[in-house]
Every structure is written in structure tokens, then in C-alpha cells.
N, C-alpha and C positions, 0 to 999 in steps of 0.2 A: 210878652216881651220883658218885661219888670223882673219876672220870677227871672228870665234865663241872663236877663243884666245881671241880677245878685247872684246867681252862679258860677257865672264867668267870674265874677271880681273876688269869689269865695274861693275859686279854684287858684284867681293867680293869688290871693294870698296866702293860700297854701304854698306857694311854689318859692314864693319871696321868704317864707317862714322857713322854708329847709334850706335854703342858701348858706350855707355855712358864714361864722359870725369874719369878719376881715382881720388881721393880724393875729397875734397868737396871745394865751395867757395861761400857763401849767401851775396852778399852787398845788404844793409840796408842803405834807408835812412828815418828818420824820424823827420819831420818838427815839430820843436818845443821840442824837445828834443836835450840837448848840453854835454858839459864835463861830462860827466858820464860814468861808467861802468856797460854792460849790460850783461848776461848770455842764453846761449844757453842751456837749458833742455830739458829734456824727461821724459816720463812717462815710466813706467814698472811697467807693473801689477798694484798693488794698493799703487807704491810711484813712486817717481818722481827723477830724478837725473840731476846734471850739468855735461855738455860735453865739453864745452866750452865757452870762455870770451871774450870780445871787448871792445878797448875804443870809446866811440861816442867821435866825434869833434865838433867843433863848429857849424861846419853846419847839424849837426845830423847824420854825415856816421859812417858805422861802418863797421866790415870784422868778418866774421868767418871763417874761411879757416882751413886745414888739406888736407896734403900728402895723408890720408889712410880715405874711402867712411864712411858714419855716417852707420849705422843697420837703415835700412829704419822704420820708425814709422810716431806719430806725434809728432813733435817739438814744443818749443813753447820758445821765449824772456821774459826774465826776468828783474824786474828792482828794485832794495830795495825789492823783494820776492812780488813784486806783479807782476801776469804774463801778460803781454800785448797783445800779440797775439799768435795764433797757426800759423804753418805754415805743411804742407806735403814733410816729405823727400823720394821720390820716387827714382827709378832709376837714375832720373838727378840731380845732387844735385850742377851745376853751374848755378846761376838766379840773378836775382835781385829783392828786394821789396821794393817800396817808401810810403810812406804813412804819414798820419800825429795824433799827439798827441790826436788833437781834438777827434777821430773816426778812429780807426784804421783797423779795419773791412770794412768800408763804401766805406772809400778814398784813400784803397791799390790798387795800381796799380804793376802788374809783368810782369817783363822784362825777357824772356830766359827761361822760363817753363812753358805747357801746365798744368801740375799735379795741381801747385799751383792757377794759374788762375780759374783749376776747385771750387779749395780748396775756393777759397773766393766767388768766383759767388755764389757757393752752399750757404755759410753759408748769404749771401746776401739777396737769394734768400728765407732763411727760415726766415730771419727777415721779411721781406714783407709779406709772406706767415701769420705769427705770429701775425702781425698788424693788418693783414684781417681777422683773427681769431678772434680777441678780442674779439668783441662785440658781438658775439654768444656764447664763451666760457664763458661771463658774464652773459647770459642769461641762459645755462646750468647748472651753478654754482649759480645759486641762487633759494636758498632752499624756498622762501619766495612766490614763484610763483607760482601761479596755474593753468594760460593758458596756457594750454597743446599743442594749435594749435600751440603757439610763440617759445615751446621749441618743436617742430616737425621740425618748419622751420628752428628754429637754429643749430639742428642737421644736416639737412640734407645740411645747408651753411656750417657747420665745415665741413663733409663728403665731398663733393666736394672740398675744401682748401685742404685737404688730398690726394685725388686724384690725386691733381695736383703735390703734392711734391712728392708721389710716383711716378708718370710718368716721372715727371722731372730724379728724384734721377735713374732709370731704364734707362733712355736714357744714361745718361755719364756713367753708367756699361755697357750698350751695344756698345757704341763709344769709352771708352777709357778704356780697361778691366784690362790693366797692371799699371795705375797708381793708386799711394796710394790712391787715393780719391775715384777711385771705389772700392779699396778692402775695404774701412773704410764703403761707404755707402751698399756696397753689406752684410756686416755680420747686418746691420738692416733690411734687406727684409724679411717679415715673410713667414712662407713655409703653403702654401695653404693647408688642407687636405680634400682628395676627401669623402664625401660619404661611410660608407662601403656597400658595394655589396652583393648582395641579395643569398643565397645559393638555393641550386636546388630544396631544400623545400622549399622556402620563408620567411624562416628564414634569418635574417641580424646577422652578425659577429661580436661580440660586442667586441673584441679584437685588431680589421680591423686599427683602426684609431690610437692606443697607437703603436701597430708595424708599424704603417706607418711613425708616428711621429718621433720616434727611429730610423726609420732605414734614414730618410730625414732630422734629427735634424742640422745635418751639414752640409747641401747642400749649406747653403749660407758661410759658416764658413770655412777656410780652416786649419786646426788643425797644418799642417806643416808650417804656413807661421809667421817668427817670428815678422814680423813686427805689427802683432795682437795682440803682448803681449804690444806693445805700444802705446795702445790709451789712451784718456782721460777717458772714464770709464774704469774701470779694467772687460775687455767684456769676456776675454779668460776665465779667472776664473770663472766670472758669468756665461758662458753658461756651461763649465763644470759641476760647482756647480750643475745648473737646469740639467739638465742629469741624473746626481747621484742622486739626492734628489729629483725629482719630477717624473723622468719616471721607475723605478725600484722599487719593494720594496727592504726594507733597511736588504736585509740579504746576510750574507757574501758570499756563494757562485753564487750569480746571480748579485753581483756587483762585485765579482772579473772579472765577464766575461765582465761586460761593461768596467771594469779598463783595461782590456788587449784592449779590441777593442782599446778605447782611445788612450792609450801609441801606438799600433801600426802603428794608425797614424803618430802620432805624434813624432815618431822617423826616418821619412824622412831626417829631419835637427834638427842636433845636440841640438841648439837652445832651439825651441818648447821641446825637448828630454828631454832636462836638465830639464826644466819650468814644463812642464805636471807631471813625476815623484815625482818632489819637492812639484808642488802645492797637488797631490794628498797623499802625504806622512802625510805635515801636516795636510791636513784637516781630517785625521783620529787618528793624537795622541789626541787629548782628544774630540773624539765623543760626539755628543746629544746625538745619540741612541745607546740604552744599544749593546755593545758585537760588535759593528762596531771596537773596536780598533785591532781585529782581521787581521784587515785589515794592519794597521800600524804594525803589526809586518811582515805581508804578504811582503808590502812592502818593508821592510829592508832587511828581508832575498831574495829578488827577483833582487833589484835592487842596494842595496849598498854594502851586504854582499860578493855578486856575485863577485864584483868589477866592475859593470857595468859602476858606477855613479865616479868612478879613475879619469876621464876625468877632473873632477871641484870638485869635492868636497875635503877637507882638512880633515888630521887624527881628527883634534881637533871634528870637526862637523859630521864627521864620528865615535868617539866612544862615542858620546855623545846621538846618534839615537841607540848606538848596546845598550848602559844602559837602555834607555829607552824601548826598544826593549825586552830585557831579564827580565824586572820587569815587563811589561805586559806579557808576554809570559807563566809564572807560575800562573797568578790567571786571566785567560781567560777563560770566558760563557765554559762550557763544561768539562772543565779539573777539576782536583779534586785537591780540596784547600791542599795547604802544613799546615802541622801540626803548631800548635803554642804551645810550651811547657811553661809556666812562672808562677810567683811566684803572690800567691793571697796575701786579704791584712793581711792574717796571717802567710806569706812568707811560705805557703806550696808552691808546683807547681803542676797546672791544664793543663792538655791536653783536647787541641780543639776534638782529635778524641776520648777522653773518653767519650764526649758527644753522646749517642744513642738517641735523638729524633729524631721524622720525620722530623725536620728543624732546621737548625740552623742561627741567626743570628749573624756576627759577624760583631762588632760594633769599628771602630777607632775610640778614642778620645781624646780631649787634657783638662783636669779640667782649665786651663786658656782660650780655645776658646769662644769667643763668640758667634759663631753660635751651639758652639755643645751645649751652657746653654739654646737656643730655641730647638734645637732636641733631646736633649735627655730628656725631660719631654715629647713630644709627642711620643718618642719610650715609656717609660717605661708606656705608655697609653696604646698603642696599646698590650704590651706584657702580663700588667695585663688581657688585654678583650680579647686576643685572645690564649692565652698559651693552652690552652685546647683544644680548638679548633681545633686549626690544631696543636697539638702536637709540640710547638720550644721551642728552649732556644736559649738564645741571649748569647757569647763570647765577653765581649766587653773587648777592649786591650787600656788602657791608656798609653798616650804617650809620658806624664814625666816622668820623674827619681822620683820624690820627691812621697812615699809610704807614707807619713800625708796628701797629698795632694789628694791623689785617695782613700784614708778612709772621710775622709771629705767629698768631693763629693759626693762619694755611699750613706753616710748619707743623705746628702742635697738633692739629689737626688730621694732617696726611693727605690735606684739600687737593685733589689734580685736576680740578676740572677749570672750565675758568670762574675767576673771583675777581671782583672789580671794587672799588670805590664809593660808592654813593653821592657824597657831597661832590664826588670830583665828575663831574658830570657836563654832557654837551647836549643836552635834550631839556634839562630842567627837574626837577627835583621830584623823585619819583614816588612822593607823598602824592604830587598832582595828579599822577599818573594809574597806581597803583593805589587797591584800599589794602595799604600794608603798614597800619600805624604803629603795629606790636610784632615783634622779633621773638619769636623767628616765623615765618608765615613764608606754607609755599605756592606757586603754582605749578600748573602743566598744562605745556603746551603742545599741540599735534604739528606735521610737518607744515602747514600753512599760519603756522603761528595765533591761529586761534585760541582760546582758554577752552580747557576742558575739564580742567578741576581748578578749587582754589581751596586756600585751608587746610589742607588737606595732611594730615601727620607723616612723617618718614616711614613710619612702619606700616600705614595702611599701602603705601604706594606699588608695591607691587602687588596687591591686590584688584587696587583700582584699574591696573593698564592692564593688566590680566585679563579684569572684565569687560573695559572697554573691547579691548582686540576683540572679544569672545562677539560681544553685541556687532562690533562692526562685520565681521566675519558673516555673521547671519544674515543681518542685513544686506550685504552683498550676494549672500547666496538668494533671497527673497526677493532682490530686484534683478538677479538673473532669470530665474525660474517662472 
């Protein structure tokens, strides 16, 4: 029993022995650099923040130190806002770095961390790698070339350079899998895909390789690890981004499911929680693609409304997403446009749903804009060539006060359709109503006055009702048939 008590107690003091030390302490020394003040930064997502300050001496030393451990990432020294070197804050964050002015990369040497030594050998290791590159990559890169055997071999010289730094970069994730430097090099390893496989008819699955993609897109990426959200390219985002935008088509109910998969990762740690939610919040207030803002209201009411997002977020920044939330929310793809009651420019008042065409388009603008003086001569194109056609009128709602100013226009213009007032209004101010805070901005609407486009440019417009009619036409024949 004796022997296996001094065991036990030999093993947990091993275990207490590798517990990394509590707060942080980086000396620096750097040859050739004196009385100065130098800054300790990080990146986050797609900006960069100071953490901390040093003064250099005369002999170039310097301390960063804190009681309380940094959020692992990559760091980097700053000097008059030019940044001097990266370094890895891993798990152990008491080391040393010496190096000098000349070549800071080259002739760092570290004392007291394996993470860091990775960190520089690696970036060493790819300058050499880059130098052996050159002069193929010059021979690939020049358009002027004809000899094809010379850009065969210089391919197949760059391919094996490549090789090497993949096997390299593979070996320290496979030997050192917990320090920062494998988790930085493991989110670059691209993920292999197999072949899709043959079905029992000898038919191949032509679906095989996007579902495999998707479902392995993160194998190398760990979505809970916050120290991802600090690197020097903003990686977290961008893979998310490529996720959403390149493996899904763009419609709201089959990216709501990738947005849940996401978030579910990535609500392990609080961190990632906060970051994933927010990055995916913005990137759907003002979409490329039409009727994605759908999404941005999804998200307000899922995760800030809820009180999910309490944790970190502030009233101020919290009802600033529910406004914007509640003005998309009333002229969303699908839903049926609120009425606009106002006063035309012989101060009668026209209603939007008096209009019975098969389309309507209605048109924000401002007679001072300068974009809307290029679009609205190509609407009032398309509306003279197409009115008949596919049966619309156009509701266009100006957006000054000043009624000589929107008679002028319609004149200058050649406007026939009806044109109304904005501020002169009997519904309420059609900022509340519509998300049309920038002129010129249109919609369109179907015979039941539902929205079926928004945002949408003058000149794509008859291509869009074009295809609509085409889609619905089918449709119709496919619920006949």
C-alpha cells in the first residue's frame, strides 16, 4: 500500500507540474532597438486590438507580464503601428524571445516554450521553402512562354516544394496537437474528397461529394475553439462565410439549418457563442441576395430577443438590432406590403392598394438623389415598354417634404405613373413600414399585393417578372398535371 500511496502522489505531482504557470510573462529582448515604447496586440476577427505596453531599455529588454492568462491566439509587437513580429500564445505563456532588429523572424531564438520555437521554425521554414519556389513560380507566371515541357517541370518543382511543407506542417499537428501552432496550421489542411461511389446500377451519385464536403467542412476547423477567432487572416469568418455562400443554396429555410448546425457547435464556449451569432447576425442585415434579410430578423428574434445574447450584449446595441429587426420584418419576400395612403402632387391622397394591376412597382425616391437621377429615367424606360405587357404601375413615394420639388421632377422626368408625397402621409411614415432608408429602393408587388422582390435595380426588372411569370406558369402546369 506504501509503494502505491508514493505513486499516486508521484503521478498527481506530475500532473500539478504540467498545469501551466497562472497569468502571463513574454521577455523580449531585441538587439538594436532602445528607449522605446512597444505594444502587445491581437487580432480578432477582421481587427486587431492592444493588450498590452512595455518600455524597452537601453539594451532592448522589455516585460509584458499580467496576473490573469492572455485568450490564447496569435499575438504580435508593435512599434509606432508597424507590427514587428507574431509570436503564439498557447497554453504556456512564460518564455522568452531574443532576436534582433536586422531580421526578426530569422535570428529569434526562444527560451521556455516548445509552442513558440514551433511558431518560428515553421514561418522559417516557409521562407526557404518560398525562395525554392521562386524561380518555378516565375516560370509559371509568365504568360510570354510557350515551352510547355519547362512549365511541366516547373509545376511539378513547385508540387513537390509543396509536399514538403504539407508534410512538414502534418508532422507538428501530429507531435504537438495542443499547441497554438498546430491549431493555426491544422485549420489550413484541405480535406481530401473521396470519389463518389458507384450505385447498384452503375450509376454515380452526383450529390456524393457536396454532402461530403458539408458534412467534413470542419474536420480541420474546430468551431468551439476561441483562440480561432485570432489569427492573422480573419479564418473563422471566412470559413463560415464559404459554408453559407458557397455549399447551400441561398434560401432561407435550408440556411436556417446550416445556421443552427453552426451556432450548435459553436456554443461549447461562450466565446466562439458570442462571435458565431454576431458574425452571422450581421452578415444577413443587408444581404446581396434578395429576401436573405429574412434571416436577420430570424436571428434577432432567436437569439437576442430570447435574451440569449444578456450575457454581452448592451440595451443600447440590443434595441438598435430589435428597430432594425421590426422594419425588415413588415416588407419581407412573402408578406404583404402595408398600405401607403398620401397625397399626390394635386394634394389629393392615393392608396397603394387602390391600385388593381397584376404588378406593382413601388418606387423610393429622393428629387435631390443622385443615383435615383440615373434610375429613374431607366425605370420610367422600362415602365413605358413593359406596362402592357405584363400589366404594372409603378407607386413611386418621394422622400422630401418640398411638393414644387416632386412636380418639377415628375415633369423633368416624363414620371406618368402615380407619384405621391411621403412626409404627406395618412398611414404613418413609411420608414416604419418599409426597409427603404436609402433612395432610390424598389419593390414589387403581385396582384394581392404581396412582396415578391425588393431592392431590386430598374434594369434587372424585366427580367425578374419575366422569370417569375416563367416559374409561376410551371408551377401551375405541375399542380395541373
Amino acid at each position: 500500500m506504501h509503494k502505491l500511496v508514493v505513486l499516486l502522489l508521484s503521478f498527481v505531482g506530475l500532473i500539478v507540474q504540467a498545469q501551466p504557470k497562472p497569468g502571463y510573462a513574454i521577455r523580449c529582448t531585441i538587439h538594436g532597438l532602445k528607449d522605446t515604447t512597444v505594444y502587445l496586440g491581437y487580432y480578432y476577427g477582421e481587427s486587431t486590438f492592444v493588450r498590452d505596453t512595455a518600455k524597452v531599455d537601453k539594451h532592448g529588454r522589455f516585460l509584458f507580464d499580467g496576473k490573469k492568462s492572455l485568450p490564447q491566439g496569435i499575438y504580435f509587437v508593435v512599434l509606432d503601428k508597424t507590427r514587428l513580429f507574431d509570436m503564439a500564445i498557447g497554453p504556456n505563456q512564460h518564455f522568452s524571445i531574443e532576436t534582433d532588429a536586422s531580421d526578426y523572424i530569422r535570428k529569434a531564438m526562444i527560451t521556455g516554450d516548445e509552442d513558440n520555437r514551433l511558431f518560428f521554425d515553421n514561418m522559417r521554414f516557409n521562407m526557404e521553402r518560398n525562395k525554392e519556389a521562386e524561380p518555378f513560380i516565375k516560370i509559371l507566371q509568365d504568360t510570354t512562354s510557350k515551352d510547355e515541357q519547362r512549365k511541366k517541370e516547373a509545376r511539378e518543382g513547385w508540387n513537390k516544394i509543396n509536399e514538403k511543407v504539407i508534410a512538414y506542417q502534418k508532422d507538428i499537428i501530429a507531435r504537438y496537437p495542443q499547441t497554438m501552432t498546430a491549431r493555426l496550421l491544422k485549420t489550413q489542411q484541405r480535406i481530401e474528397i473521396p470519389d463518389p461511389p458507384k450505385k447498384a446500377d452503375g450509376s454515380i451519385d452526383s450529390t456524393f461529394q457536396l454532402r461530403y464536403y458539408r458534412q467534413h467542412f470542419f474536420d480541420n476547423f474546430d468551431l468551439s475553439d476561441d483562440a480561432l477567432i485570432r489569427l492573422p487572416q480573419p479564418l473563422y469568418s471566412k470559413k463560415v462565410n464559404e459554408y453559407l455562400d458557397q455549399l447551400f443554396v441561398p434560401q432561407v429555410d435550408s440556411l436556417k439549418k446550416a445556421i443552427h448546425w453552426l451556432i450548435d457547435r459553436a456554443k461549447k464556449n461562450q466565446e466562439t457563442y458570442k462571435y458565431m451569432v454576431w458574425l452571422i447576425t450581421i452578415k444577413y442585415q443587408n444581404p446581396e441576395i434578395m429576401g436573405l434579410d429574412e434571416l436577420f430578423v430570424y436571428m434577432y428574434d432567436t437569439y437576442f430577443a430570447s435574451g440569449e445574447m444578456d450575457f454581452w450584449i448592451n440595451e443600447k446595441l440590443k434595441k438598435n438590432l430589435k428597430d432594425h429587426a421590426s422594419q425588415l420584418r413588415k416588407s419581407l419576400i412573402g408578406r404583404t406590403a402595408p398600405n401607403l395612403i398620401m397625397q399626390d402632387m394635386n394634394l389629393q391622397p392615393r392608396s397603394l392598394y387602390a391600385l388593381k394591376n397584376k404588378y406593382t412597382i413601388v418606387y423610393f425616391f429622393d428629387p435631390d438623389c443622385g443615383h435615383c437621377k440615373v434610375e429613374t429615367p431607366k425605370l420610367v424606360s422600362f415602365y413605358n415598354k413593359n406596362k402592357q405587357r405584363f400589366d404594372l404601375e409603378v407607386f413611386a413615394v418621394s422622400a422630401d417634404t418640398s411638393m414644387q420639388k416632386m412636380r418639377d421632377y415628375i415633369k423633368e422626368m416624363k414620371m406618368t405613373w402615380v407619384t405621391v408625397n411621403g412626409p404627406r402621409t395618412y398611414v404613418g411614415s413609411y420608414h416604419d413600414l418599409y426597409d427603404a432608408q436609402t433612395t432610390p429602393t424598389i419593390y414589387v408587388l403581385d396582384d394581392k399585393k404581396k412582396i415578391i422582390g425588393k431592392k431590386i435595380s430598374a434594369e434587372r426588372l424585366e427580367d425578374f417578372l419575366a422569370n417569375y411569370e416563367r416559374i409561376r406558369k410551371n408551377q401551375t402546369k405541375s399542380a395541373g398535371s
